[in-house]
Backbone bond lengths (Angstrom), bond angles and torsions (degrees), N, CA, C in turn:
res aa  C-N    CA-C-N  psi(-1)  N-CA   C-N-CA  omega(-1)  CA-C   N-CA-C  phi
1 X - - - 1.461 - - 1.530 109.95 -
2 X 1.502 122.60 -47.87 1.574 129.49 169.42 1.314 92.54 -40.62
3 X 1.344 124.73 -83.02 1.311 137.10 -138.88 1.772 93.41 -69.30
4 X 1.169 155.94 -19.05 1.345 158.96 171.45 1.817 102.21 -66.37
5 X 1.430 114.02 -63.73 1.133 102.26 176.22 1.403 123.03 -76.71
6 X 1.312 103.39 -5.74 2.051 93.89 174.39 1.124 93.49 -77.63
7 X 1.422 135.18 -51.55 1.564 129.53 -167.20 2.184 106.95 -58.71
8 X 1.201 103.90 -17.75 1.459 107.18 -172.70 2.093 88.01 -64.51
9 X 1.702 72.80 -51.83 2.117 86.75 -145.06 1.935 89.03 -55.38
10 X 1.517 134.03 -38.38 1.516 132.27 -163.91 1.680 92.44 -84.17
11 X 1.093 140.86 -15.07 1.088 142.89 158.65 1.881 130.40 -56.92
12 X 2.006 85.50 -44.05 1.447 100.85 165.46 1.643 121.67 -80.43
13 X 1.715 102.26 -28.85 1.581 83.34 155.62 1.014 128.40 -69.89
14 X 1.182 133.92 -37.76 1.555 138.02 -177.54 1.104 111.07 -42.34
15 X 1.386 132.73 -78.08 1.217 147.32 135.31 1.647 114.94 7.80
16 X 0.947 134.80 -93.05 1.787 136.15 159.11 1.568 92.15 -41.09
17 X 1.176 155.49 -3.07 1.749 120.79 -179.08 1.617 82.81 -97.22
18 X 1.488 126.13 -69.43 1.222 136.87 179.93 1.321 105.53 -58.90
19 X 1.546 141.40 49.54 0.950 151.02 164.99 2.052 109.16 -124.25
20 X 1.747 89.65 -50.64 0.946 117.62 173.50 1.594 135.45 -54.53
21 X 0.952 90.53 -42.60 1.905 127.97 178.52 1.351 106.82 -72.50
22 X 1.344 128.25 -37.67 1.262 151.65 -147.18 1.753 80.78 -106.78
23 X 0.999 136.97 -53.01 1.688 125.80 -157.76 2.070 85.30 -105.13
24 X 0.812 114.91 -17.47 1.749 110.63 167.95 1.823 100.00 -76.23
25 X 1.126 129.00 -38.64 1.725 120.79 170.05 0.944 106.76 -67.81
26 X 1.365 124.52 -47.30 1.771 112.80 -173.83 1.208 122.58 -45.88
27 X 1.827 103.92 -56.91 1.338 110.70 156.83 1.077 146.15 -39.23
28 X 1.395 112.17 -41.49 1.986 114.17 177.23 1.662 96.04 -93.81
29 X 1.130 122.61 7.78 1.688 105.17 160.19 1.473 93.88 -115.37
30 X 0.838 139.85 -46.31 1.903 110.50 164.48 1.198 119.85 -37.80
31 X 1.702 123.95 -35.07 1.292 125.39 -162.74 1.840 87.65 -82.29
32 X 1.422 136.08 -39.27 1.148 157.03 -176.08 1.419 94.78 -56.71
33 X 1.223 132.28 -76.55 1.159 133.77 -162.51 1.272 105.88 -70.20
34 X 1.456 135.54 -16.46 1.389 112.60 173.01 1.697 106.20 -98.44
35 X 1.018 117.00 -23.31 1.893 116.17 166.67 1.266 88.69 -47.35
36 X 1.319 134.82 -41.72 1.861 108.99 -156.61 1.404 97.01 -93.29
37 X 1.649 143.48 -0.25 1.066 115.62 152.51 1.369 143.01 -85.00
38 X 1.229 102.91 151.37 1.606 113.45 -157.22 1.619 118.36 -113.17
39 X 1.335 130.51 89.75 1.516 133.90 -153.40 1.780 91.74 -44.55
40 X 1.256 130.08 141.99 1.291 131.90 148.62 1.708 120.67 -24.67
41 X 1.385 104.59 137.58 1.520 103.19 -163.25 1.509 97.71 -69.63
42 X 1.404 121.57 177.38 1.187 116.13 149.62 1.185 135.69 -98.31
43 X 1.230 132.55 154.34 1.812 109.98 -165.72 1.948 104.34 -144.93
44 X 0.654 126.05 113.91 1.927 128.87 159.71 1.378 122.47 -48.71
45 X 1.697 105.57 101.72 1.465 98.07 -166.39 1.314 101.33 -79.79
46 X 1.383 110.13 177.68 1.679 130.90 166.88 1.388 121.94 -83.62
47 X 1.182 135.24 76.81 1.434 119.23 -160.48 1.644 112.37 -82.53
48 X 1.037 97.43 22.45 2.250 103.52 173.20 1.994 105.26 69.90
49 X 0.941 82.69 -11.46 2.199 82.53 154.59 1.035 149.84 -37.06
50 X 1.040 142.48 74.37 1.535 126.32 176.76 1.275 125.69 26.68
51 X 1.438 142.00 156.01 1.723 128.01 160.34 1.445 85.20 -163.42
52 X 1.614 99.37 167.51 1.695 111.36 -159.71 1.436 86.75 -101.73
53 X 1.532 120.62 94.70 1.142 113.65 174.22 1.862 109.66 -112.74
54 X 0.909 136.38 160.56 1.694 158.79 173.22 1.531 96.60 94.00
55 X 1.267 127.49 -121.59 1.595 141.79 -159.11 1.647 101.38 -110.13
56 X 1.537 94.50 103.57 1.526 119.45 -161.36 1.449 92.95 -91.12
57 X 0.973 138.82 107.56 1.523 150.52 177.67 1.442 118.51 -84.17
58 X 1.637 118.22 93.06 0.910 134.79 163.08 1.668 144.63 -48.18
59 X 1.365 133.76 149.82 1.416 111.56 -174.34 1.813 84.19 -148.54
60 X 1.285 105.46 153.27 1.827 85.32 162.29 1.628 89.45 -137.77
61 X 1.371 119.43 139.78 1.413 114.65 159.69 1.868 101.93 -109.82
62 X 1.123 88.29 140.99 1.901 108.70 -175.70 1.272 102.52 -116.73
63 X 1.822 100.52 100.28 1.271 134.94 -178.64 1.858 110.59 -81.42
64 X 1.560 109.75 85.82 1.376 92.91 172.60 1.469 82.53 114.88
65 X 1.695 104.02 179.96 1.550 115.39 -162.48 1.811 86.78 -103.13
66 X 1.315 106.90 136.33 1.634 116.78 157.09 1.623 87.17 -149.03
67 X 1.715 89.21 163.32 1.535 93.86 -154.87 1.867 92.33 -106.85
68 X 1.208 109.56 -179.18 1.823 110.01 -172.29 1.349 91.47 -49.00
69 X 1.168 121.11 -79.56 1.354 142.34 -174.74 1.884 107.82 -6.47
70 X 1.349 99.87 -76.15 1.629 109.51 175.44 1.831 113.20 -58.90
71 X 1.331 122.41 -28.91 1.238 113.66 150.80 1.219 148.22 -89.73
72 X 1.250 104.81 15.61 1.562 124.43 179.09 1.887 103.33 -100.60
73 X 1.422 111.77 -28.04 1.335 114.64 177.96 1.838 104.31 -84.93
74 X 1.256 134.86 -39.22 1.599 131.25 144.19 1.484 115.20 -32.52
75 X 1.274 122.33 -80.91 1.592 123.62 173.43 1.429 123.39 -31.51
76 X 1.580 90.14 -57.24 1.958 90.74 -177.72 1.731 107.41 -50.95
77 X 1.612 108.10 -38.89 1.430 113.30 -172.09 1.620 120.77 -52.07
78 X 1.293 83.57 -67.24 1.650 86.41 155.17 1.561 143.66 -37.52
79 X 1.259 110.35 -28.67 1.541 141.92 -163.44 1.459 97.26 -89.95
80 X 0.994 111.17 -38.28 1.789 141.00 -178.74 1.365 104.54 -60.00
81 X 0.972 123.19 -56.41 1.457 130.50 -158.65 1.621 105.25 -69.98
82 X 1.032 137.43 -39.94 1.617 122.98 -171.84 1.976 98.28 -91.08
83 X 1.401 77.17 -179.96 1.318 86.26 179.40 1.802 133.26 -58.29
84 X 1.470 94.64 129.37 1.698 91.74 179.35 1.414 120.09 -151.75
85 X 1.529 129.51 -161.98 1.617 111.45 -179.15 1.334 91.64 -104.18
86 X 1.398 153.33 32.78 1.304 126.61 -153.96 1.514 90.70 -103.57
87 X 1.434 114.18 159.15 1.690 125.01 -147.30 1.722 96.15 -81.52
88 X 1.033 101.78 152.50 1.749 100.84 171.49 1.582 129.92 -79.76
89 X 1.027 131.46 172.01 1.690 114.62 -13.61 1.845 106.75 -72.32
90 X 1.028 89.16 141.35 2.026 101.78 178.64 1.287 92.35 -120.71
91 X 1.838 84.75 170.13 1.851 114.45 171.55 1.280 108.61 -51.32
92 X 1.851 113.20 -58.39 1.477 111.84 -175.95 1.711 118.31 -44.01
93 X 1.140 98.88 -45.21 1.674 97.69 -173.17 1.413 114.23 -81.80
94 X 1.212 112.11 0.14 1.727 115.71 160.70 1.213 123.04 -90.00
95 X 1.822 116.24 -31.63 1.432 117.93 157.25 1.269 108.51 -79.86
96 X 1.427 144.06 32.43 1.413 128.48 150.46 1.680 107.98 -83.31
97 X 1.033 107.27 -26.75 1.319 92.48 -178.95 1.127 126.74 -79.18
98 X 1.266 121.25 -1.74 1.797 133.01 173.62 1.614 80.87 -76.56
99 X 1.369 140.08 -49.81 1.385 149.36 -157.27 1.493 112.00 -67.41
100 X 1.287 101.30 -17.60 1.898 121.17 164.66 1.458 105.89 -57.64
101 X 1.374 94.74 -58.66 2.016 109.87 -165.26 1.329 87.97 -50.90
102 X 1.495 126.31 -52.94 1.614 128.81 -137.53 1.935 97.82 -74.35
103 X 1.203 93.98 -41.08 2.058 99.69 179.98 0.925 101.64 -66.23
104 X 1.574 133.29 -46.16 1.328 129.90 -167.37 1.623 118.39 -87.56
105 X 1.538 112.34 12.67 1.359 102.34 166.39 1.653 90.58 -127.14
106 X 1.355 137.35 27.75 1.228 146.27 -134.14 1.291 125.00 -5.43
107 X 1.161 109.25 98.52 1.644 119.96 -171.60 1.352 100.28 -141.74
108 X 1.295 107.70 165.05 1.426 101.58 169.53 1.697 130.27 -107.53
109 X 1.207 117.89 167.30 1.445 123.23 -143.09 1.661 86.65 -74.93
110 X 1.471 91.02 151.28 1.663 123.40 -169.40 1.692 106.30 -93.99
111 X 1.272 100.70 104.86 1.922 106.04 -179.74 1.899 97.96 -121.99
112 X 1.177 78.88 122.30 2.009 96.64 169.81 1.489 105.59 -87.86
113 X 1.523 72.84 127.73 2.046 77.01 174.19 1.765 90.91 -130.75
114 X 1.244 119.06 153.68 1.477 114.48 -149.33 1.460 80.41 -126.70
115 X 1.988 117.99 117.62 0.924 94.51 -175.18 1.668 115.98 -116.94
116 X 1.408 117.28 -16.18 1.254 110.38 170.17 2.046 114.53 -144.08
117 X 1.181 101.10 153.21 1.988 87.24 173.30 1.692 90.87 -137.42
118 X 1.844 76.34 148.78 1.586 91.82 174.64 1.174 93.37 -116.84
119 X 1.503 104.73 163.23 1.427 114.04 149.46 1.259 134.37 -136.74
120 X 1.917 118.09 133.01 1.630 98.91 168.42 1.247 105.40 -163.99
121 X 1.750 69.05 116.15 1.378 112.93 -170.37 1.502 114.91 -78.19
122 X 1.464 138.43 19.96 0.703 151.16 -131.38 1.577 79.39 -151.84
123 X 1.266 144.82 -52.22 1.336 142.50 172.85 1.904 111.85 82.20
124 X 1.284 97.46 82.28 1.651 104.78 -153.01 1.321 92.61 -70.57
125 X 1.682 121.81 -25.30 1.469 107.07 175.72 1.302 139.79 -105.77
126 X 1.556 96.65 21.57 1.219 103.30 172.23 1.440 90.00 106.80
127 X 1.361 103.14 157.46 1.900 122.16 159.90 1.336 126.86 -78.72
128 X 1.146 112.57 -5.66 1.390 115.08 164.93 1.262 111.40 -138.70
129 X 1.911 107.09 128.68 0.840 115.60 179.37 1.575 130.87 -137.61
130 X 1.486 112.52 142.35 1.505 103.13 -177.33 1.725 109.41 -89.85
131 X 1.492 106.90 145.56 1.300 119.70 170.78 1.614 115.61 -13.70
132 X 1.371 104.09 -84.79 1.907 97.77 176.43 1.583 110.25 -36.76
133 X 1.286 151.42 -10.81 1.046 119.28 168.33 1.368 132.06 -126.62
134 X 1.846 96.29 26.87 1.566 128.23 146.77 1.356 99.40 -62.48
135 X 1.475 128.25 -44.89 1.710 126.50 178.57 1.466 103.79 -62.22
136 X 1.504 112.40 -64.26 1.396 111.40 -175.17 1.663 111.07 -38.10
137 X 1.010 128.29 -67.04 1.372 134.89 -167.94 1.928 119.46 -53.08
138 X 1.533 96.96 -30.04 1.571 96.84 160.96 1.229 120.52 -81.34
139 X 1.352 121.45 -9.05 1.725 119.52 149.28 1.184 119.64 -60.00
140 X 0.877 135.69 -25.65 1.455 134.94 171.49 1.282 127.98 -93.90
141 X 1.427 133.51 5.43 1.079 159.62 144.90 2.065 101.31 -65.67
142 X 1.499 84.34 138.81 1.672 94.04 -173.31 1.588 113.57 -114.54
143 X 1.837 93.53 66.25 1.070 119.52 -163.79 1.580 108.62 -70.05
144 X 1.522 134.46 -175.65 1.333 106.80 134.35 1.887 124.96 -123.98
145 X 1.461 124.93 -167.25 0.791 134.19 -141.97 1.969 78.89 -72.72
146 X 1.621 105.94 145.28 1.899 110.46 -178.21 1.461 103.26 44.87
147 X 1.182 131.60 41.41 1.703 146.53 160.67 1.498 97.67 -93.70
148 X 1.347 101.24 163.02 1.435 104.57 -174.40 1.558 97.10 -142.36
149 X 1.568 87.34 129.85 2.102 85.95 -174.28 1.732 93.49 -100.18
150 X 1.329 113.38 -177.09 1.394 116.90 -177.58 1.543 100.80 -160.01
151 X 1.576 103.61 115.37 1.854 96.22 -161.52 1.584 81.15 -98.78
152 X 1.050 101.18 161.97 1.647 112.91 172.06 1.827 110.51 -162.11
153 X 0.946 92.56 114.48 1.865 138.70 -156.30 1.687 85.46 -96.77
154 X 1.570 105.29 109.10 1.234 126.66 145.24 1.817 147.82 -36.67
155 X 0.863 156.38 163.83 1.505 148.94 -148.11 1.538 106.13 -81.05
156 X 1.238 113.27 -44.09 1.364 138.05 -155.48 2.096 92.74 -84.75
157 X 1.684 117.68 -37.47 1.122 111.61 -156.20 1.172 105.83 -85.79
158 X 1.982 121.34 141.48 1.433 96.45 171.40 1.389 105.17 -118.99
159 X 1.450 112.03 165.84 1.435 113.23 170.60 1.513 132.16 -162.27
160 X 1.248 110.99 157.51 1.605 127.47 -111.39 1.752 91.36 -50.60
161 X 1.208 115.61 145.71 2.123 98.64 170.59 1.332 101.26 77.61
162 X 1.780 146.34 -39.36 1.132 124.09 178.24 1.811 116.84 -42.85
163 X 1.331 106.80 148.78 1.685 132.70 -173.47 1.699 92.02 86.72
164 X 1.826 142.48 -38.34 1.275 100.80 -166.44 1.605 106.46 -85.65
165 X 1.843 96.29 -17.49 1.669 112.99 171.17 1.314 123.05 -113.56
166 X 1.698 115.47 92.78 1.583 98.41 -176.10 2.165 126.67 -57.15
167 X 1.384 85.53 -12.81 1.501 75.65 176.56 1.810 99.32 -178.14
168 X 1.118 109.38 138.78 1.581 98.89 179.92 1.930 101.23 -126.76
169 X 1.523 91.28 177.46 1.498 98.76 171.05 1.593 115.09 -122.72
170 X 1.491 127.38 159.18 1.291 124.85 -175.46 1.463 87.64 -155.51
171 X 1.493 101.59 179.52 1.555 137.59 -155.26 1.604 103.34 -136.18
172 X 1.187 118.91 140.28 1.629 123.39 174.51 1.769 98.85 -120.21
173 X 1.109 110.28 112.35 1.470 128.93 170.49 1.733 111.86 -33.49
174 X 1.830 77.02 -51.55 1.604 100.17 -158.87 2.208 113.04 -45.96
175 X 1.194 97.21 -30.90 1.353 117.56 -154.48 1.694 126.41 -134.52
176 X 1.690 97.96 -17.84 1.703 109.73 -176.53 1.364 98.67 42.19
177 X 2.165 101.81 66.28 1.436 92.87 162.61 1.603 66.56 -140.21
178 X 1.837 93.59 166.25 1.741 119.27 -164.48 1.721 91.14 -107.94
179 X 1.228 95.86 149.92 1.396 105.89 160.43 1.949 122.25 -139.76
180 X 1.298 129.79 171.09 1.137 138.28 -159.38 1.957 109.27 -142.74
181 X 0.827 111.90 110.70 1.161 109.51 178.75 1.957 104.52 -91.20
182 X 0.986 114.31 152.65 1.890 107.06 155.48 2.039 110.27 -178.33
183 X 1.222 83.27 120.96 1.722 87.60 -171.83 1.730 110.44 -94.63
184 X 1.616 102.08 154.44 1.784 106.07 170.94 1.082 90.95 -83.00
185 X 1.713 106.56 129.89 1.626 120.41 -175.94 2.209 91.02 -124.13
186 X 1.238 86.75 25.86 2.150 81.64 157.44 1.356 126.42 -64.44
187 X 1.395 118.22 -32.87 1.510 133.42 160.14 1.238 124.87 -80.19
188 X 0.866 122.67 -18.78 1.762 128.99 -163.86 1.536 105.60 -122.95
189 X 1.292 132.33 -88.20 1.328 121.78 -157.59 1.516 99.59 -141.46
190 X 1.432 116.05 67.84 1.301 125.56 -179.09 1.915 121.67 -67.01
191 X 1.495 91.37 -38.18 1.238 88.39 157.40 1.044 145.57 -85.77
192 X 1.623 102.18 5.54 1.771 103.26 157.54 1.574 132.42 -107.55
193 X 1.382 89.07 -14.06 1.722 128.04 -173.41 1.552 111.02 -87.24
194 X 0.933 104.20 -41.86 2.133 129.61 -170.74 1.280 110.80 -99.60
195 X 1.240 118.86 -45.12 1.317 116.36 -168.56 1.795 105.98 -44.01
196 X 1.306 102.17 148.81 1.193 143.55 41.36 1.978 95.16 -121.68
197 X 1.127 102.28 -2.06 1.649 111.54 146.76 1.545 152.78 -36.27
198 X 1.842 88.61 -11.32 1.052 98.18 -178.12 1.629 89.84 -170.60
199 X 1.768 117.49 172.94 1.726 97.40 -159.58 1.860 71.05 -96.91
200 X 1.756 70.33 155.27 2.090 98.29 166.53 1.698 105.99 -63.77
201 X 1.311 108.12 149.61 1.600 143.85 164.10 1.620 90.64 -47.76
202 X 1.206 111.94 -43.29 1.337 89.25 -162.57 1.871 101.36 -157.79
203 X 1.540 120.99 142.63 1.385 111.59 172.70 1.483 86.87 105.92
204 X 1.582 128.61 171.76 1.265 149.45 -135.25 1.879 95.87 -64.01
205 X 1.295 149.51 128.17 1.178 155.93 178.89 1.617 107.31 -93.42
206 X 1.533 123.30 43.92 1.301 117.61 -171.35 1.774 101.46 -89.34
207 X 1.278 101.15 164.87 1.687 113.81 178.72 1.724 91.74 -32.32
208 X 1.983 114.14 132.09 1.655 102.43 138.28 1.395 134.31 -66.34
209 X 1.150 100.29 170.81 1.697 105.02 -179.66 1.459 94.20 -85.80
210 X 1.600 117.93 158.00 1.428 143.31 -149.21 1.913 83.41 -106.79
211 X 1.450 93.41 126.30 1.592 106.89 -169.85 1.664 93.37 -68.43
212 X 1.490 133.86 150.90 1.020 144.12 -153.89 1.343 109.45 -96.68
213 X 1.829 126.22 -29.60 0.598 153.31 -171.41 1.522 128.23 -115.75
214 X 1.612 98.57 -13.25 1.769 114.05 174.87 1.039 100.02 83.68
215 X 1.666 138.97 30.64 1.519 119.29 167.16 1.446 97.50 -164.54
216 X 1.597 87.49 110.70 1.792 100.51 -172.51 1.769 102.17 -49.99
217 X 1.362 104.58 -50.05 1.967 97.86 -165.81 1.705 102.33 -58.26
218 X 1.135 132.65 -43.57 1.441 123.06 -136.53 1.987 87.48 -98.39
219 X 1.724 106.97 -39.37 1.605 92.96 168.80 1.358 122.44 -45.04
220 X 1.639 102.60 -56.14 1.478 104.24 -179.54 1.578 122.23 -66.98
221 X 1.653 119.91 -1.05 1.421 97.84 -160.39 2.250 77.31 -92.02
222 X 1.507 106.32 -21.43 1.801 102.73 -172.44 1.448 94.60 -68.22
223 X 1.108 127.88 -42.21 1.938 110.61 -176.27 1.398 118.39 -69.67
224 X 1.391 109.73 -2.07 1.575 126.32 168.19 1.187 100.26 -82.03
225 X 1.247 130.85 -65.09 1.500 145.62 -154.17 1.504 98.42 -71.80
226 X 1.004 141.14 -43.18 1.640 159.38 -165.70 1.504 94.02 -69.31
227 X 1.641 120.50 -59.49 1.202 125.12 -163.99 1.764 106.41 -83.79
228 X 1.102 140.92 -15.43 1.514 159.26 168.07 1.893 104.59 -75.28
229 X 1.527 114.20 -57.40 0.860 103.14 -165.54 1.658 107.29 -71.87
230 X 1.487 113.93 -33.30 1.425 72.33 173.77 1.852 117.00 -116.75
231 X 1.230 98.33 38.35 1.925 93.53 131.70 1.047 134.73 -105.39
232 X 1.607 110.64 15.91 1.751 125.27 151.26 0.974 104.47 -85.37
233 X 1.346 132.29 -58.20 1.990 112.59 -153.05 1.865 96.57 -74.52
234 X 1.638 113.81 -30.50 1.124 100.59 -176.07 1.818 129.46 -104.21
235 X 1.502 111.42 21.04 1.308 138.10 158.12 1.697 108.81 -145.88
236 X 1.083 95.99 81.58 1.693 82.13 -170.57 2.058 105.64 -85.95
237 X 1.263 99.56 -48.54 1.794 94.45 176.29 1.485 124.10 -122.59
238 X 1.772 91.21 57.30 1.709 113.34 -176.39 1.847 121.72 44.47
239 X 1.178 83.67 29.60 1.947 83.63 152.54 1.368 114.96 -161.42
240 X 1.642 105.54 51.29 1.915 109.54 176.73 1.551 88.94 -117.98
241 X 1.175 118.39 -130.79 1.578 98.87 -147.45 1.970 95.94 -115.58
242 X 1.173 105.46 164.64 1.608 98.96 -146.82 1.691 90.95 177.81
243 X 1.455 110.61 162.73 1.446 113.98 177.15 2.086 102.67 -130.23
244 X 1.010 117.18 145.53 1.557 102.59 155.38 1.853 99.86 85.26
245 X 1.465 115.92 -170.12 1.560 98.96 -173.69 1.354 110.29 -77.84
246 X 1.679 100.57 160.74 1.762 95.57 170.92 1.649 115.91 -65.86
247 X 1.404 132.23 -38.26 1.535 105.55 163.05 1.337 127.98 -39.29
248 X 0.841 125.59 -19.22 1.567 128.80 -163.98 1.040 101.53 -159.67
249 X 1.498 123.71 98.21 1.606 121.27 168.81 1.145 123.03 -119.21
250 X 1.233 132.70 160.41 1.259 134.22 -172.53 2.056 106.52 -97.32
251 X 1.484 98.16 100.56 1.246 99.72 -163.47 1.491 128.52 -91.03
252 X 1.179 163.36 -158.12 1.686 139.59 -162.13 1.597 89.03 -79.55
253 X 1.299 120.64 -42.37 1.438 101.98 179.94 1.139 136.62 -106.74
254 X 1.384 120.11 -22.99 1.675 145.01 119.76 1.424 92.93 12.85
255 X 1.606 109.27 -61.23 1.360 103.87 -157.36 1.600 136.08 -69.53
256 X 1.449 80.83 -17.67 2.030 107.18 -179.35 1.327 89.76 -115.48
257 X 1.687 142.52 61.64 1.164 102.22 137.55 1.571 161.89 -83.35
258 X 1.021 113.75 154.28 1.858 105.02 -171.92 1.348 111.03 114.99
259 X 1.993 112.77 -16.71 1.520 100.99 177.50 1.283 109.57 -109.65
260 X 1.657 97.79 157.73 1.525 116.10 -176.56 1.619 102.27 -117.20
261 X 1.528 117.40 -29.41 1.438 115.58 -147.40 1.403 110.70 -161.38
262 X 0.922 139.31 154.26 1.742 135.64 155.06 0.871 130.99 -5.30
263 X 1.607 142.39 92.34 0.988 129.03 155.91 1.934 105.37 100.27
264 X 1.563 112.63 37.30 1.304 150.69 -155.79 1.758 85.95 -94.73
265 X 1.040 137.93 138.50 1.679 152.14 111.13 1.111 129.95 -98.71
266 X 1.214 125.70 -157.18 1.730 122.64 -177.40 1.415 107.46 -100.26
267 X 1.231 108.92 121.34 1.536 122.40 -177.40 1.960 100.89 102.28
268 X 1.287 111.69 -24.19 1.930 100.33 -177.69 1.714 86.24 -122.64
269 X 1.762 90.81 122.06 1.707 96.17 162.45 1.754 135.49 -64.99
270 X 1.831 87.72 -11.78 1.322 76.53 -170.13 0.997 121.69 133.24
271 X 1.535 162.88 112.83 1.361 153.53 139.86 1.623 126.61 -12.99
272 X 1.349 120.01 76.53 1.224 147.86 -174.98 1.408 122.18 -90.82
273 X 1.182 129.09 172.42 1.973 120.26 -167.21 1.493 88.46 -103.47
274 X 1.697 103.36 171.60 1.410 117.82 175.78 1.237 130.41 -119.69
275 X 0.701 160.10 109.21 1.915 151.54 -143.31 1.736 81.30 -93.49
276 X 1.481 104.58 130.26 1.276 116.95 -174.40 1.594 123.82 -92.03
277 X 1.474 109.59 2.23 1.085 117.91 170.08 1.797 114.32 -118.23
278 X 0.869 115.62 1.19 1.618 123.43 167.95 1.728 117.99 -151.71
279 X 0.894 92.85 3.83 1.674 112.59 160.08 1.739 97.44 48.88
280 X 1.256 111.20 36.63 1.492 108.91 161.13 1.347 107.54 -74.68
281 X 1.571 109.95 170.98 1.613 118.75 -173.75 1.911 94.53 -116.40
282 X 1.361 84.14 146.97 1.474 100.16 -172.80 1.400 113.64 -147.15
283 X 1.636 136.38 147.14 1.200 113.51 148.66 1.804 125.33 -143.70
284 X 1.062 92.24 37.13 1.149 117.41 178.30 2.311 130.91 -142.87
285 X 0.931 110.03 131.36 1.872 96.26 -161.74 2.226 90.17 -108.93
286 X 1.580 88.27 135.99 1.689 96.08 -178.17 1.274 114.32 -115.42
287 X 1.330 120.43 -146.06 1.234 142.01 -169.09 1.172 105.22 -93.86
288 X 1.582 133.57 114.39 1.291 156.31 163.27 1.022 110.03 63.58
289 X 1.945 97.87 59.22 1.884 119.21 157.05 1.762 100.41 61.59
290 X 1.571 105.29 42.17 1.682 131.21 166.00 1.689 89.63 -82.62
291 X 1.351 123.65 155.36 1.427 152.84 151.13 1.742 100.41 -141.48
292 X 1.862 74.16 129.29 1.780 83.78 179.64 1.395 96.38 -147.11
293 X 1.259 94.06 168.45 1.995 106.08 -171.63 1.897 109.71 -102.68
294 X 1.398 121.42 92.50 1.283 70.92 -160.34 1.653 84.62 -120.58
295 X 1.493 117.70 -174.22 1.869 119.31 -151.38 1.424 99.63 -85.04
296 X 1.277 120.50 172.85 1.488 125.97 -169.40 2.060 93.92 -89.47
297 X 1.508 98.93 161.02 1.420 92.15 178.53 1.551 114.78 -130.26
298 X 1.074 138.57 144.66 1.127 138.54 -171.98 1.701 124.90 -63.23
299 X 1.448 113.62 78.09 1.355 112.87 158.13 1.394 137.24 -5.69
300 X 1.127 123.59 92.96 1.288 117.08 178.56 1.817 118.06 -70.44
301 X 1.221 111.24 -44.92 1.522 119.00 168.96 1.450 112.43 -72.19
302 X 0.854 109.85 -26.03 2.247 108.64 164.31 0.935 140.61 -115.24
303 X 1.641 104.50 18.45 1.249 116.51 -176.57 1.223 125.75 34.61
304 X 1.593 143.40 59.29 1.211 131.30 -120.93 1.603 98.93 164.11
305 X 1.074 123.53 118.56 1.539 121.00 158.44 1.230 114.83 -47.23
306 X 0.899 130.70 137.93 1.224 125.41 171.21 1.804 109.90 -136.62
307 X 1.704 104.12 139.23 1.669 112.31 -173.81 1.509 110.34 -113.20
308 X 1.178 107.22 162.51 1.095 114.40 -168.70 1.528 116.34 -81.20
309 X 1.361 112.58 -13.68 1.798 134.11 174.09 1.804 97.22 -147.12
């Protein structure tokens, strides 16, 4: 009779272990089956728009005093961008991939030719300025018709929204010509403007990266300019390709912001190269032995940011 109910009671463990085991699989294949899901990629539609495609005609007006020096590191950038032999990874082979968008909406490939700069330094409208007359001022530039001016606003200048916007782009009705705004934020909001040039306002305070060029404002105002220009040539009058609403879109580079490099999140750019004699960070090689940093851009065939290291 003992021995009947011990075999009941080792029976009832058995029973509860292989009960147990049985709701422990369920679990690690629920836990299984949701590791293998994968949120929908994200992708930049085509909205049938216009885009600045063949020989994109440049203008720069130089708002405020910058010295040769700080405009010779802008120019070279520019200079950078079309095709050349300079060793990889380069500018050119980072603007091919804006050159993706251009085949794939069939257009033809986007080459900057930089064609005139003014300057006044003298700041005819004053040091502070509101947005509308970032427009005004590319009227006066002797741009031409689908030319694209690019104002660029000095240390000292402020304007209207600079630090929550380091630099935006707009459209003139008047003329179907593009424009680019982007300010030196070394005085003003470097850590939102400069970074990763300088530490962020806010979020992890680790060492900055070593300006590429030796000048926190003018690096950071080209990784502005880099990331603008091409959500101009490739949304230029809010219906070329873009993610999310047209006020606010998520634009080829818009779309990756914060990366520079491999393995990039919010607050770390990324695993980037080092110039071995001044240990600036770089990830890209330019026009007349230039190193510049410039942001990852949104893949159209990999749906995928993609960096240049």
């Amino acid at each position: 009779m003992g021995f009947s109910q011990s075999s009941k009671f080792y029976s009832f463990l058995l029973v509860l272990a292989l009960v147990q085991l049985s709701f422990v699989k369920m679990c690690l294949g629920a836990r299984k089956l949701t590791s293998l899901y994968n949120p929908p990629p994200m992708a930049l539609t085509y909205h049938n728009g216009a885009l600045l495609e063949g020989d994109l005609h440049v203008s720069i007006l130089w708002y405020g005093k910058f010295s040769p020096s700080q405009k010779s590191i802008v120019v070279d950038f520019l200079l950078s961008l079309n095709p050349s032999k300079a060793k990889t990874p380069s500018v050119s082979q980072w603007w091919q991939t804006i050159n993706l968008y251009m085949k794939e909406a069939g257009k033809k490939e986007t080459h900057v030719v930089l064609t005139n700069q003014i300057n006044d330094e003298n700041c005819s409208m004053g040091k502070t300025l509101k947005k509308s007359q970032i427009t005004e001022l590319t009227h006066r530039v002797n741009s031409r018709p689908g030319g694209l001016t690019l104002v660029l606003t000095a240390d000292d200048v402020a304007v209207e929204g600079f630090c929550m916007s380091c630099g935006f782009h707009g459209s003139s009705a008047r003329d179907k010509s593009v424009f680019i705004w982007v300010g030196n934020s070394v005085t003003q909001c470097p850590g939102q403007c400069a970074w990763p040039f300088h530490q962020p306002v806010y979020g992890p305070q680790g060492r900055p990266l070593g300006a590429p060029n030796g000048d926190v404002g003018l690096d950071g105002m080209v990784a502005n300019i880099a990331s603008l220009l091409a959500g101009t040539v490739t949304n230029p009058y809010g219906d070329g390709y873009f993610q999310g609403s047209a006020g606010a879109p998520l634009e080829a580079a818009s779309a990756c912001v914060g990366a520079y490099g491999n393995g990039a999140y919010p607050g770390y750019a990324g695993e980037v190269l080092a110039d071995i004699s001044t240990g600036a960070s770089y990830n890209a090689l330019g026009a007349n032995g230039r190193k510049y940093l410039v942001p990852a851009l949104f893949n159209l065939y990999t749906s995928q940011c993609s960096t240049m290291v």
